[in-house]
N, C-alpha and C positions, 0 to 999 in steps of 0.2 A: 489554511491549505496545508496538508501534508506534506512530509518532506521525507528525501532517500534515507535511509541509515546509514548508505554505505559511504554515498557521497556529497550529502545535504544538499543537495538539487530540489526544487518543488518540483512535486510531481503533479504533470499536465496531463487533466482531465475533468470533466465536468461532472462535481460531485452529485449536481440535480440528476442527473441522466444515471447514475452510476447505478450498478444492481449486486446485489450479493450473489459470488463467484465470480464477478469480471475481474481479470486480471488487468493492472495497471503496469505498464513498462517506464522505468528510468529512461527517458532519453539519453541522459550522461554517460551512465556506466550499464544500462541492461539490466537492473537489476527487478524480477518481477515480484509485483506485490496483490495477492487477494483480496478483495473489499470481501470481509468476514459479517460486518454489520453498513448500514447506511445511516440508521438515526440511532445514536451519534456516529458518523462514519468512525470505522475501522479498520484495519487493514493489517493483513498477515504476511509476512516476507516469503515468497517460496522459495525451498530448499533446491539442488540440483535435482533430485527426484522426483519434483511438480508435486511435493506433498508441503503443506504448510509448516513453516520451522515457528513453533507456540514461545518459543522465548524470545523473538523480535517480533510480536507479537505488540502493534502501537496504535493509539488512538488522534485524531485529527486532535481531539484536547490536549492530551499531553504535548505535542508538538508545539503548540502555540506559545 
């Protein structure tokens, strides 16, 4: 399961169901995250501009 960058929370949501461009929200601290790819899930940090910030930029693998 993925986890915050900002505040290492899992992030809750069901990766079967998920789709590229859903955004995911940190329960913890708010912080929103893009599903970029599904297989292998990915996910992009959004910036305050709702544009994806490419250097937090992480994968379900890496996390693990």
């Amino acid at each position: 399961m993925a986890t915050c960058s900002e505040c290492d929370t899992v992030l809750d949501f069901d990766a079967e169901e998920a789709e590229e461009g859903d955004v995911v929200v940190c329960v913890e601290c708010g912080t929103e995250y893009e599903i970029v790819a599904t297989e292998p899930l990915e996910l992009a940090k959004v910036d305050d501009d709702g544009i994806d910030d490419e250097d937090d930029e992480f994968s379900e693998e890496e996390e693990e």
